[in-house]
BALO-823846 format. One record per residue: residue in one letter; residue number from 1; z, x, y of N, C-alpha, C, O, CB in turn. Coordinates in pm, 1 decimal. Glycine has a CB too. Example, Ala and Ser with C-alpha at 12.3 -4.5 7.8 and 13.67 -1.06 7.14 Angstrom:
NODE r   k     n.zz     n.xx     n.yy    ca.zz    ca.xx    ca.yy     c.zz     c.xx     c.yy     o.zz     o.xx     o.yy    cb.zz    cb.xx    cb.yy
NODE a   1    780.0   1319.0   -569.0    780.0   1230.0   -450.0    780.0   1320.0   -330.0    846.5   1423.6   -331.9    904.6   1130.8   -447.3
NODE s   2    708.0   1285.0   -225.0    714.0   1367.0   -106.0    787.0   1290.0      3.0    803.9   1340.9    113.8    572.5   1408.4    -59.8
END
This chain:
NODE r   k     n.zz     n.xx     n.yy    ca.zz    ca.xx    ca.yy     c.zz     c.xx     c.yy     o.zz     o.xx     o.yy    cb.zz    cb.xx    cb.yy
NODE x   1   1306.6  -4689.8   9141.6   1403.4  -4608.9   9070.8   1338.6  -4489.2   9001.6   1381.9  -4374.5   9013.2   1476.6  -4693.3   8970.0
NODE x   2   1262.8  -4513.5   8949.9   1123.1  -4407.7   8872.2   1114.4  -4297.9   8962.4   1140.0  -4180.7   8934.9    943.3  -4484.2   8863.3
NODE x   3   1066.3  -4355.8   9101.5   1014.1  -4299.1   9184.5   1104.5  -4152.9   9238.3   1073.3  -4037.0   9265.9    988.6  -4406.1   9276.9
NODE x   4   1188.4  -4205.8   9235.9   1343.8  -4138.0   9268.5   1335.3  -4015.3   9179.2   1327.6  -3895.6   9207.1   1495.4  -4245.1   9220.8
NODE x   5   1339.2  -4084.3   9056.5   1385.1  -3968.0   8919.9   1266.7  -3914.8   8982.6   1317.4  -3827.1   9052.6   1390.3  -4008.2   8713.9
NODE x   6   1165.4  -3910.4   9000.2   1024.5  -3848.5   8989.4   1047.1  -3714.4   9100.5   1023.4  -3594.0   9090.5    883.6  -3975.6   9041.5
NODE x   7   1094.8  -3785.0   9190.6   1133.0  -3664.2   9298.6   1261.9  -3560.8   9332.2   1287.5  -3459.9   9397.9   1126.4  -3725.0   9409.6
NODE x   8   1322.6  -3654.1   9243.7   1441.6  -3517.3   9181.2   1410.7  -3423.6   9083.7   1472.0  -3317.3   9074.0   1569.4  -3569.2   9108.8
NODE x   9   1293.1  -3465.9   8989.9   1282.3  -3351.2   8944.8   1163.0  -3280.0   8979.2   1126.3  -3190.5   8903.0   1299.1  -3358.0   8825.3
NODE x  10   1097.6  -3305.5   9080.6   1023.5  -3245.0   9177.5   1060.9  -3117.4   9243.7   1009.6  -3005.7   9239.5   1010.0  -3329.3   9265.1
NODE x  11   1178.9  -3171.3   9314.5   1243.8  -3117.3   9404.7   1376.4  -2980.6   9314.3   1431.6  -2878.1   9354.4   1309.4  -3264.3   9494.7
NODE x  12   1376.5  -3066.3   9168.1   1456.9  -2920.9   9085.9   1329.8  -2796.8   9047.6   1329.9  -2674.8   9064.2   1544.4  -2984.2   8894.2
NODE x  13   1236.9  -2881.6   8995.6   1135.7  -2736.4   8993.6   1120.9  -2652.0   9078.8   1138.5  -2530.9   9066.0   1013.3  -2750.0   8983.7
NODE x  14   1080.6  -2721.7   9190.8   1078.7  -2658.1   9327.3   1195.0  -2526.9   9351.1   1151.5  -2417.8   9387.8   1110.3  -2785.7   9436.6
NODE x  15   1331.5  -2544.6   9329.4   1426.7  -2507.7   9306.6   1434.0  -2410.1   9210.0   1495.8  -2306.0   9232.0   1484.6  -2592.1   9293.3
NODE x  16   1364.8  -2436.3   9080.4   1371.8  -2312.8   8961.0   1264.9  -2244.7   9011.9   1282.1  -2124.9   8989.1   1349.6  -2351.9   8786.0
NODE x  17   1164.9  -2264.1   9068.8   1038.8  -2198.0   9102.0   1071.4  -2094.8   9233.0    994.9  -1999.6   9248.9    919.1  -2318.7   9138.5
NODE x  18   1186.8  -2113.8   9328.4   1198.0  -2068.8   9409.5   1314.4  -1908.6   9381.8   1312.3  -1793.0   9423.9   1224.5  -2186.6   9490.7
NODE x  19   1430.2  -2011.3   9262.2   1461.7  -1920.8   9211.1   1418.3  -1791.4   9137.4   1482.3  -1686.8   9147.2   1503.3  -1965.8   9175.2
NODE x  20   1312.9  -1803.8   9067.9   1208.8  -1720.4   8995.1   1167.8  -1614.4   9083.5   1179.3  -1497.8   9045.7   1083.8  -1801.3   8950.4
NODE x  21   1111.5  -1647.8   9220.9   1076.5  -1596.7   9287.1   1158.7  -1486.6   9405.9   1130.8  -1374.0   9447.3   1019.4  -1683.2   9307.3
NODE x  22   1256.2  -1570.3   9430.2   1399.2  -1428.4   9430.3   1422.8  -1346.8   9337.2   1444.5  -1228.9   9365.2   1544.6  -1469.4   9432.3
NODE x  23   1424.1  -1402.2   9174.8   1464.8  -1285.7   9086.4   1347.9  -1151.8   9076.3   1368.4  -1038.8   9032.0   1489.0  -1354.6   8930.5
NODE x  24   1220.1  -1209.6   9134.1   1121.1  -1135.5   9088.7   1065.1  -1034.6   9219.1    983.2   -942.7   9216.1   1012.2  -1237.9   9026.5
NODE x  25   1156.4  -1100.6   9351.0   1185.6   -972.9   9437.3   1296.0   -856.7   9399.8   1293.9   -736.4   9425.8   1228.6  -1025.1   9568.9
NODE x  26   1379.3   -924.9   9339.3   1492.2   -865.7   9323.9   1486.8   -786.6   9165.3   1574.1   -705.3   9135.3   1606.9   -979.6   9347.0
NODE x  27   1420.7   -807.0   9109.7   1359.7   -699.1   8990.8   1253.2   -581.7   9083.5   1244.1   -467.7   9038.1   1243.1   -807.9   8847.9
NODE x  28   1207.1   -603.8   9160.9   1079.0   -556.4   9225.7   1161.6   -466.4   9314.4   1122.4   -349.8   9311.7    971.0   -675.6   9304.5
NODE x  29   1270.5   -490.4   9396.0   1349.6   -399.9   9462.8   1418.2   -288.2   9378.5   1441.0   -174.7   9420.4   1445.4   -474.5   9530.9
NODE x  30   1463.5   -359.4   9190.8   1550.7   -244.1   9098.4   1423.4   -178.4   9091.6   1440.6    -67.1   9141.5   1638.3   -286.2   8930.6
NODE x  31   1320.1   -189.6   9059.7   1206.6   -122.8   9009.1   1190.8     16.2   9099.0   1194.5    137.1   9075.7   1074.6   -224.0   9017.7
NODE x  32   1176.1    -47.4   9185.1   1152.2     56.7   9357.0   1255.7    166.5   9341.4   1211.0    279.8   9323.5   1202.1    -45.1   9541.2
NODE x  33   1398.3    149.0   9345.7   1526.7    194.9   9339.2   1534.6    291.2   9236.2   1584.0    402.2   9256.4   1619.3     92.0   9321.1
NODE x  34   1470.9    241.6   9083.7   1480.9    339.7   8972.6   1381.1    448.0   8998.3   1403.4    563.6   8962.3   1455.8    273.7   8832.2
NODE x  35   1247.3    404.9   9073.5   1132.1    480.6   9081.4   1226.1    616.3   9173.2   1189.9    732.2   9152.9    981.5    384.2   9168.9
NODE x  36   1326.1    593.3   9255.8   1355.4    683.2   9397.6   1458.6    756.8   9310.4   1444.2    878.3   9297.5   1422.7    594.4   9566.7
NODE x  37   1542.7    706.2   9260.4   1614.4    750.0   9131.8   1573.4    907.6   9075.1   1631.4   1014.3   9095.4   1573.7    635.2   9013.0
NODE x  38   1435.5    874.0   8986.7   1394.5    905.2   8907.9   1290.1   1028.2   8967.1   1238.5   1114.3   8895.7   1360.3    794.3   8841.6
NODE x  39   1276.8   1018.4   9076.0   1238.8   1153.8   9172.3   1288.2   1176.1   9247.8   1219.3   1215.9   9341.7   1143.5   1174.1   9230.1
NODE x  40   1441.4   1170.3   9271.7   1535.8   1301.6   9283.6   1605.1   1300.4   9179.9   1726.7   1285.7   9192.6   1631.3   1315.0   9400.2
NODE x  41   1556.2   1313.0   9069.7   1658.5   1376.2   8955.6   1513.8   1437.8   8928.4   1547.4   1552.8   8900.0   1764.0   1266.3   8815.5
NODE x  42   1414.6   1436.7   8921.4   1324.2   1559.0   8908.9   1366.4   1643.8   9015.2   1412.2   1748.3   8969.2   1168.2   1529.8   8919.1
NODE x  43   1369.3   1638.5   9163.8   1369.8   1734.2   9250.5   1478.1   1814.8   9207.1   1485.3   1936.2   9226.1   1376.5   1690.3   9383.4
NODE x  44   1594.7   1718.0   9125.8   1714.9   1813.0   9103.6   1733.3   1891.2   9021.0   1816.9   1981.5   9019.8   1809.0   1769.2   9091.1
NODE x  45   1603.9   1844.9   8891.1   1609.8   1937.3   8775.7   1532.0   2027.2   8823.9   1586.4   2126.6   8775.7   1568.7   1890.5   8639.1
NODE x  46   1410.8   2082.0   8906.8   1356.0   2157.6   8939.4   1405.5   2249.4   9012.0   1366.2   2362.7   8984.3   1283.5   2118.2   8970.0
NODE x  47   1502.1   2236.4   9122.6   1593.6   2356.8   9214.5   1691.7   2344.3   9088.2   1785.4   2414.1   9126.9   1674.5   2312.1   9410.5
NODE x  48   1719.5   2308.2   8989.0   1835.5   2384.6   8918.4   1754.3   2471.3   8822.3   1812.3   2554.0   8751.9   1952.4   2282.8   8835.5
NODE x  49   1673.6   2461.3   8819.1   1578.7   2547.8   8682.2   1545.3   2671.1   8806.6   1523.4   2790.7   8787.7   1381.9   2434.8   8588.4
NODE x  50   1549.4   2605.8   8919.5   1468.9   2762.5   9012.0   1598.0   2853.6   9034.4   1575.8   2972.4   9010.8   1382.0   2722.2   9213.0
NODE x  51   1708.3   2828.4   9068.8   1830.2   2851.7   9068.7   1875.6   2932.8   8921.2   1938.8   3038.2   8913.7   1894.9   2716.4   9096.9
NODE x  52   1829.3   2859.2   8821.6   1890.6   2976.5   8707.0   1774.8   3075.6   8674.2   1789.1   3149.9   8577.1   1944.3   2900.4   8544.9
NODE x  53   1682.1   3080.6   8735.0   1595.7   3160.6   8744.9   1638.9   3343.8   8788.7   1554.9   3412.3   8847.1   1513.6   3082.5   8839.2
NODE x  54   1773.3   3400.0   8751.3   1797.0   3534.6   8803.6   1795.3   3619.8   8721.7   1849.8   3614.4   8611.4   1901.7   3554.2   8864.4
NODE x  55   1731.1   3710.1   8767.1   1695.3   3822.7   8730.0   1761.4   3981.1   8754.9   1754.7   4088.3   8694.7   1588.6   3810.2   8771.9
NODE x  56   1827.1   3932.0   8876.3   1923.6   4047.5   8886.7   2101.9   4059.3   8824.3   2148.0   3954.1   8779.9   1924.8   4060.9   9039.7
NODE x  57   2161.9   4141.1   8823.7   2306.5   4169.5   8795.8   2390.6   4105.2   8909.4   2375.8   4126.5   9029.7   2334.9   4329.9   8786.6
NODE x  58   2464.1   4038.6   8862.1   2560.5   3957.2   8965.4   2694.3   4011.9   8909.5   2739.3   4024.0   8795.6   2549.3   3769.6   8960.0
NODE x  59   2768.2   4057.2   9108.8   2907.1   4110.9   9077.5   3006.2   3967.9   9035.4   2952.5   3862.9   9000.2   2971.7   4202.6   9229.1
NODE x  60   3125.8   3980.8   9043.7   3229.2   3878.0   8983.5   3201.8   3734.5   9077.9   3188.5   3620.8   9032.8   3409.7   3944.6   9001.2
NODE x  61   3199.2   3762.5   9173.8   3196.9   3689.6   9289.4   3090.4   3603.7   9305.6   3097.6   3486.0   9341.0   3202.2   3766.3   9390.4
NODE x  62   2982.1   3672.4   9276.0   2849.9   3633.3   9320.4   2830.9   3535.3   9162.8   2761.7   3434.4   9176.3   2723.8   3790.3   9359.7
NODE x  63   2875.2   3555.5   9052.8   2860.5   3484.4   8936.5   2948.6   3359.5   8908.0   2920.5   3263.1   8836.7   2877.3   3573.7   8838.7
NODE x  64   3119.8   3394.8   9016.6   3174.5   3254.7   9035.7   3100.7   3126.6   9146.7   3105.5   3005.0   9164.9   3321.9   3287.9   9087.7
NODE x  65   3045.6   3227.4   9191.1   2962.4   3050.3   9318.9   2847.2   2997.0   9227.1   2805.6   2881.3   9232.9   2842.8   3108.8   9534.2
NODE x  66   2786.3   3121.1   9116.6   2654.4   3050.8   9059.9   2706.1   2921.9   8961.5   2652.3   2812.9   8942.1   2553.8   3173.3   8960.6
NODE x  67   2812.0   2969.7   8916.0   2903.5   2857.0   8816.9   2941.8   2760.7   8895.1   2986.3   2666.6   8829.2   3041.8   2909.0   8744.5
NODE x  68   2943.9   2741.5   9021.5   3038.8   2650.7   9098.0   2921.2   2564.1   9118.0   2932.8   2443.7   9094.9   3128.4   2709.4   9240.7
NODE x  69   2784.5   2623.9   9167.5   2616.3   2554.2   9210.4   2555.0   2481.1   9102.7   2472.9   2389.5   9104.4   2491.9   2675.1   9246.4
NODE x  70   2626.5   2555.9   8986.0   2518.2   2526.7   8863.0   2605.5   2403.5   8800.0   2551.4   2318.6   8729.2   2487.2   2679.1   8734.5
NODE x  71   2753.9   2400.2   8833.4   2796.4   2258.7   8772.3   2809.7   2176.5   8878.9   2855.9   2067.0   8846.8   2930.5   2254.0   8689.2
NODE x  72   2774.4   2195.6   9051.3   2761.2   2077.7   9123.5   2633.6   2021.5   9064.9   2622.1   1900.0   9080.8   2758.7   2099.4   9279.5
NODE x  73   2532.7   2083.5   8999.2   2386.4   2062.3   8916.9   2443.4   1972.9   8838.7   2362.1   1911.6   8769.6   2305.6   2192.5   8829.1
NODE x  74   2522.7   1951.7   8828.7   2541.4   1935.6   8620.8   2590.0   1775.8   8700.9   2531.8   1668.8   8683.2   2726.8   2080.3   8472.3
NODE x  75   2690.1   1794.9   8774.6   2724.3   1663.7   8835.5   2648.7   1535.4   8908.5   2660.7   1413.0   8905.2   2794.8   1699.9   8913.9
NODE x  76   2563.1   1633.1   8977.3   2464.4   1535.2   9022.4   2354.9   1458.7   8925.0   2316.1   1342.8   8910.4   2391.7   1605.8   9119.2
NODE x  77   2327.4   1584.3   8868.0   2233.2   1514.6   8724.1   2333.4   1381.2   8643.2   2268.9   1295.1   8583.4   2204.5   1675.7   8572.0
NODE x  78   2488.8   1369.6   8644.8   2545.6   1309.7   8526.9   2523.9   1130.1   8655.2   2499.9   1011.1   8635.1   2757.8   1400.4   8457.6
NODE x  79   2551.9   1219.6   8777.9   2588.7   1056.3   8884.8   2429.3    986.2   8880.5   2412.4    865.4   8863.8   2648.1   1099.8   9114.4
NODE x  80   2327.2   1076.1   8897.1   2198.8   1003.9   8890.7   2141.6    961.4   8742.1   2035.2    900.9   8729.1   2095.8   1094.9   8959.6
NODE x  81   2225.1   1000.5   8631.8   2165.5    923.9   8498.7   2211.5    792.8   8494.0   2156.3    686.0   8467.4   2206.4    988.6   8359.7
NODE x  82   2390.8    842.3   8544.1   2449.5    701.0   8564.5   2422.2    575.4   8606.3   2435.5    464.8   8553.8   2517.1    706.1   8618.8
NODE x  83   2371.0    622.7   8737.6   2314.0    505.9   8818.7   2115.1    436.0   8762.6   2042.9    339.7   8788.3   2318.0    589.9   9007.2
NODE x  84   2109.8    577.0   8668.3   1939.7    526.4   8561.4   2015.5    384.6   8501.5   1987.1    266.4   8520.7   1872.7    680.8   8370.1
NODE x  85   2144.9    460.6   8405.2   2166.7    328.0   8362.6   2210.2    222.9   8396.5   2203.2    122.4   8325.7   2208.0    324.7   8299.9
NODE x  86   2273.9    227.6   8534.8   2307.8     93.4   8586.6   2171.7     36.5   8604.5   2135.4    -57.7   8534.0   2397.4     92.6   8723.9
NODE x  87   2101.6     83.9   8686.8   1979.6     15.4   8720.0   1943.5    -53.0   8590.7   1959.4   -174.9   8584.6   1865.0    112.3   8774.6
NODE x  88   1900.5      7.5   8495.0   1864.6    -56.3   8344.0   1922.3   -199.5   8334.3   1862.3   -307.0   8335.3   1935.5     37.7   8212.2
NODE x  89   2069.6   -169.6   8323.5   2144.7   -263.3   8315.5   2128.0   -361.2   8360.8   2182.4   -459.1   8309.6   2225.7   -244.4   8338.4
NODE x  90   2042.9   -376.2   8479.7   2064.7   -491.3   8589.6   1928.6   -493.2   8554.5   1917.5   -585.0   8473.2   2125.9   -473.0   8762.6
NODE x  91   1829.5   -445.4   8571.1   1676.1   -487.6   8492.7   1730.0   -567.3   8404.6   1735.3   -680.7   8452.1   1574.5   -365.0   8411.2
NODE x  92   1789.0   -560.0   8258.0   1744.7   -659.5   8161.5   1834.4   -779.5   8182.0   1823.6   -881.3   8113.7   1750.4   -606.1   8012.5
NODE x  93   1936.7   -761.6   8293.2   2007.7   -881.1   8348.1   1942.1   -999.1   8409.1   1960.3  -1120.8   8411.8   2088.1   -839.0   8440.7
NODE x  94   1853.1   -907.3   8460.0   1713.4   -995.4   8562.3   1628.6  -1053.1   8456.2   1570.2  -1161.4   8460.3   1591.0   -877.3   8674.5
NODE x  95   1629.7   -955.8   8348.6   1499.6  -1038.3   8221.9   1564.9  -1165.0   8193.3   1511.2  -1271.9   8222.2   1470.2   -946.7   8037.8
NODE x  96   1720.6  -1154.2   8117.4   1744.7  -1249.3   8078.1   1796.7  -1352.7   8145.3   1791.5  -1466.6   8099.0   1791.1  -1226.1   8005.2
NODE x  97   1858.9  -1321.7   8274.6   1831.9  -1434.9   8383.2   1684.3  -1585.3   8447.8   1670.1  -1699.2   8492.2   1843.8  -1334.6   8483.7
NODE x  98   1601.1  -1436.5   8394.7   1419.9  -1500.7   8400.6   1375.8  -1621.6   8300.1   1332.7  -1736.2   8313.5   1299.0  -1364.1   8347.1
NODE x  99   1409.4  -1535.5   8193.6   1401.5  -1596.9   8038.0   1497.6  -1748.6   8060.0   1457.7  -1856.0   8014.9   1490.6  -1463.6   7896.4
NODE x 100   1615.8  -1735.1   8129.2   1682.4  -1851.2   8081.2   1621.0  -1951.4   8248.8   1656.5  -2068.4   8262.8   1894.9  -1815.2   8043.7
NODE x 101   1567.9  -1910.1   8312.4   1482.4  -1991.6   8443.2   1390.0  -2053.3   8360.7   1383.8  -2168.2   8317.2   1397.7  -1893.1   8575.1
NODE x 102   1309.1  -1942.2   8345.2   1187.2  -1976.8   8266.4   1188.8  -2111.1   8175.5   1092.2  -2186.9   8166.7   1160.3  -1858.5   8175.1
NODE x 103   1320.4  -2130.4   8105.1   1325.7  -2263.3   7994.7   1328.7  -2352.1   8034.2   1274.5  -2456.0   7996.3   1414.7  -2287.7   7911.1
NODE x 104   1422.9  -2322.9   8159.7   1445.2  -2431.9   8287.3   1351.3  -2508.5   8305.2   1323.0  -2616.1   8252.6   1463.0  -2380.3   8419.7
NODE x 105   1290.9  -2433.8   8401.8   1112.3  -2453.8   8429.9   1063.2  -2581.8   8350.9   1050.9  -2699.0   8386.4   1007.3  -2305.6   8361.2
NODE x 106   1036.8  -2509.9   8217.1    941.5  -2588.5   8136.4    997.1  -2701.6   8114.8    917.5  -2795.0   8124.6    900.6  -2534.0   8014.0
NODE x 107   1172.3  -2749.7   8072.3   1226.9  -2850.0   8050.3   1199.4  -2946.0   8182.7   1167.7  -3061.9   8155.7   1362.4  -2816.3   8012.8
NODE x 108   1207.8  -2912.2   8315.7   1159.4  -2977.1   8414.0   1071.2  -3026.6   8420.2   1049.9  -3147.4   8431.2   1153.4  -2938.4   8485.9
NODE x 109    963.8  -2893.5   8410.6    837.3  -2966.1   8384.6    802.1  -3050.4   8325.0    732.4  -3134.5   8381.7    772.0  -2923.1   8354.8
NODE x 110    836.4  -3066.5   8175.7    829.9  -3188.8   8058.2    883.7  -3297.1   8115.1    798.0  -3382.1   8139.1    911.8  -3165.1   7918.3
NODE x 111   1017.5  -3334.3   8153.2   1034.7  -3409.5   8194.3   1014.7  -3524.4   8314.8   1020.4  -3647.1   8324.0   1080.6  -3373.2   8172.8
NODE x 112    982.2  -3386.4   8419.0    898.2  -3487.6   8576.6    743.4  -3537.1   8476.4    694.5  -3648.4   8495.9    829.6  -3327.1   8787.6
NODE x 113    698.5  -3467.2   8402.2    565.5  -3525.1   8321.1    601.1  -3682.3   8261.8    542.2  -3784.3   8297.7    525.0  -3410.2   8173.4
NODE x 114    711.8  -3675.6   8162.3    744.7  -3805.8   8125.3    757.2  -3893.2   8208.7    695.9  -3999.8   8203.0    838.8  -3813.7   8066.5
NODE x 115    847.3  -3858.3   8308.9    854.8  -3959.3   8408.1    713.5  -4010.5   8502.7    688.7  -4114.0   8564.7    961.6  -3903.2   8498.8
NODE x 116    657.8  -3917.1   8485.4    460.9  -3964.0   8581.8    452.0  -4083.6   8469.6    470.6  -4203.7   8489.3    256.0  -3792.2   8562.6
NODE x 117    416.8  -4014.9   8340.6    368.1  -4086.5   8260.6    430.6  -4276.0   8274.4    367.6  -4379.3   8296.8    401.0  -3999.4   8127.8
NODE x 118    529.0  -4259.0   8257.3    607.6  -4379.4   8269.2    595.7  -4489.3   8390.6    619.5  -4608.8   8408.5    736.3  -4332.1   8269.0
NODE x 119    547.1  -4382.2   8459.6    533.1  -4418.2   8649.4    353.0  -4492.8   8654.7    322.6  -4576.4   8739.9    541.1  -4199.6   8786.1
NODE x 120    283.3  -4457.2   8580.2    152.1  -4493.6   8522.3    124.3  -4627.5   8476.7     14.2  -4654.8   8429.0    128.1  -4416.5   8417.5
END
């Protein structure tokens, strides 16, 4: 009967340990994602800074498309902060998902221990 308990909670660590190890691809994939993020919203702040870079007189026309370029700028910058903070979001989802594995873990652990002990 011991023996039993002994390998169920064998077989749950196994289980939190495996889980851990998905979350910690799957933090490792947001990580990647924010990194790609986070250089094209440089590439984007850089062609919008080169873009307001003019130096010459613009007729009516030529100053309504720069307004039209310079707030598709403004838009793309607002959709890629957005998605900074989703990503965030789901990072510390993954922490505290980890954190509450992690307790898991150890309560398992303690316990398949008691049960060796007992099994002794």
């Amino acid at each position: 009967m011991l023996g039993r308990l002994v390998s169920l909670k064998a077989r749950r660590e196994r289980s939190i340990r495996a889980s851990l190890h998905a979350l910690s691809r799957r933090e490792s994939a947001l990580l990647a994602e924010l990194d790609g993020i986070g250089v094209e919203l440089a590439g984007l702040r850089e062609r919008w800074r080169e873009r307001c870079d003019i130096l010459d007189v613009l007729d009516q026309d030529a100053l309504r498309d720069l307004k039209i370029e310079l707030g598709d700028y403004y838009l793309a910058e607002r959709r890629l902060l957005e998605r900074i903070d989703t990503m965030h979001q789901l990072l510390e989802e993954v922490k505290i998902e980890r954190d509450r594995l992690n307790r898991l873990l150890q309560s398992a652990v303690i316990a398949q221990d008691k049960f060796m002990t007992l099994l002794e």
